[in-house]
Structures are given as structure tokens and as C-alpha cells.
C-alpha positions in Angstrom: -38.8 -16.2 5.8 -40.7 -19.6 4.5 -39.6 -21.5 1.5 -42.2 -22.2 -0.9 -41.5 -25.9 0.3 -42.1 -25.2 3.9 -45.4 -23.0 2.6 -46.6 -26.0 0.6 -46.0 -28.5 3.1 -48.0 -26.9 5.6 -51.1 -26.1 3.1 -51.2 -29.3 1.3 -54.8 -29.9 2.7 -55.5 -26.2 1.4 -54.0 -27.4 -2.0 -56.5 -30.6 -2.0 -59.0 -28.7 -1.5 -58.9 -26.7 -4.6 -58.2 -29.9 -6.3 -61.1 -31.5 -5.0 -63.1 -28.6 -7.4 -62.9 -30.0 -10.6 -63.1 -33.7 -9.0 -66.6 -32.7 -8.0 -67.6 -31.2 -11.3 -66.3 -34.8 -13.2 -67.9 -37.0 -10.5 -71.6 -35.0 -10.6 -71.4 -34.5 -6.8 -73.2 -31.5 -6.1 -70.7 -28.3 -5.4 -72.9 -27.4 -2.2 -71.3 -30.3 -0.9 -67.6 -29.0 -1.7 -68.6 -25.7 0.0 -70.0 -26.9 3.1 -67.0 -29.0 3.9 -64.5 -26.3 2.6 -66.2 -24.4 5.1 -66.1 -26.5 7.8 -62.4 -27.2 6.8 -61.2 -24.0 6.9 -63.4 -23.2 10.5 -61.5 -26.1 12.2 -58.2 -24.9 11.0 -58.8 -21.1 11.9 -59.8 -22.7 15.5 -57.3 -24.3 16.0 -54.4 -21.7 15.4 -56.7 -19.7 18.1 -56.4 -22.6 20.2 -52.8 -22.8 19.7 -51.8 -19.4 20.1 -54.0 -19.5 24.0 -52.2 -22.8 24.6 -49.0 -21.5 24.5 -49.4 -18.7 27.0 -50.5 -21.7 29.4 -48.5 -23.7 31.4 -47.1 -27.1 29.4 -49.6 -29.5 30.8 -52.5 -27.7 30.6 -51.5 -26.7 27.0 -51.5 -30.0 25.9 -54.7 -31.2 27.2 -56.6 -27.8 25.9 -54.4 -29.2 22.6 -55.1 -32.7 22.5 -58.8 -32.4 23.3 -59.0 -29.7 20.7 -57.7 -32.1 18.1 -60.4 -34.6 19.0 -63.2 -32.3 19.4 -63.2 -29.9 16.5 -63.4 -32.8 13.8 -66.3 -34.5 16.0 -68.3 -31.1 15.7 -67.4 -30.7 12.5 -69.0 -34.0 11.5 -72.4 -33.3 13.4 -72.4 -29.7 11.5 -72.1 -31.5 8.3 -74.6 -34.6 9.4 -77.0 -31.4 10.0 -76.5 -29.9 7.5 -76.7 -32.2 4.4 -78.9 -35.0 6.6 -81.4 -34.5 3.4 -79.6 -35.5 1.2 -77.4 -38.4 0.5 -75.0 -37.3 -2.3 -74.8 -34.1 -0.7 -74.2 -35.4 2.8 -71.4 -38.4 1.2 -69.4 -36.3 -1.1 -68.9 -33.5 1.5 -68.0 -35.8 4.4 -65.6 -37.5 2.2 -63.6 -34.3 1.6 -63.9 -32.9 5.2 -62.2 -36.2 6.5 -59.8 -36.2 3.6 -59.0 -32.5 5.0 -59.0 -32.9 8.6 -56.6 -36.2 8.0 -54.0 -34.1 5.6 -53.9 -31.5 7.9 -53.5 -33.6 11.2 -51.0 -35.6 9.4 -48.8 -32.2 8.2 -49.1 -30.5 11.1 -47.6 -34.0 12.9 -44.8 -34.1 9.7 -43.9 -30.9 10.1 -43.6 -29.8 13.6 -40.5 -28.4 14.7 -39.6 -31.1 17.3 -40.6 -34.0 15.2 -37.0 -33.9 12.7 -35.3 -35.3 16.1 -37.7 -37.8 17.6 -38.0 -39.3 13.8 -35.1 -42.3 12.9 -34.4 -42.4 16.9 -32.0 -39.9 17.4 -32.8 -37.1 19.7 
């Protein structure tokens, strides 16, 4: 069973991005812009608990590489999808980057906050 802590903590890029709604509305940046990187958002994180349910039926190193190049590769495409899509338009193409890297940053930095293994490597004790 999750606590609605745990829950939180592990969404708070999901959170932001419903915050980042009426944010957009006040600024005057067009909602197309939200969407698209909502979109992208919530592709990269639906790849990568694909990726991470494959990598753990690999062996440990191979897991982490298909890991660690999946973290770096899945915002990079991500980016170029966006560049691609809102290359027409400036507002568009700022306000929507802007989110997606807001995203992809609160989610890398939960998932690193909130890993199992990380309580015991944090404060130096093992």
C-alpha cells in the first residue's frame, strides 16, 4: 500500500503540470504549447517505466547502461519533437520547452530522491 506522501512524491512533476494550466492562461502563452509538452512529458515517462521494467529482467550492467542511456536519450528526443513541432512559432516553441524541461528535471530529480537505495547512501551511512 502507498501513502498519499509516497504517491505525491513520486508525481510531483504530474502535480506541476496541472499547475502549469492556469500559469499559461495568466501569462497569454498559447495552451497548444502546454499540450504539446504535457504530451511529450507524459510519453517520456510512460517509456521509461517500459524501459525499466526490460532492464530489470537484464543482467545489472547491461541494465544500467540500457538505464543510463535511456535517461539521456528520451529528453534529447523529446526536445527535437518539440523543436519540430512548434519551430513556427516562437511563443509556442518557448513556453512549451520551458515546461517540458521543468518536467523532465522534477521527474529526474524525484525519481533520484526517492529511490529505494538512495535513504542509505544519503548522510554517509550505508
Amino acid at each position: 500500500m502507498t501513502s498519499p506522501q509516497t504517491l505525491a512524491a513520486h508525481n510531483v512533476d504530474a502535480i506541476v503540470a496541472l499547475l502549469a494550466v492556469p500559469v499559461f492562461l495568466l501569462a497569454g502563452w498559447p495552451l497548444e504549447g502546454w499540450f504539446w509538452a504535457t504530451a511529450l512529458w507524459a510519453a517520456n515517462r510512460y517509456l521509461q517505466a517500459v524501459i525499466e521494467r526490460r532492464a530489470a529482467r537484464m543482467g545489472a550492467l547491461r541494465g544500467v547502461g540500457v538505464l543510463g542511456a535511456s535517461m539521456l536519450l528520451r529528453p534529447w528526443i523529446g526536445m527535437l519533437a518539440l523543436f519540430l513541432i512548434t519551430k513556427d512559432d516562437t511563443a509556442l516553441a518557448v513556453s512549451s520547452v520551458l515546461l517540458f524541461l521543468l518536467l523532465v528535471t522534477i521527474d529526474i530529480a524525484t525519481r533520484v530522491l526517492t529511490h529505494k537505495n538512495i535513504r542509505g547512501t544519503l548522510g554517509g551511512a550505508a
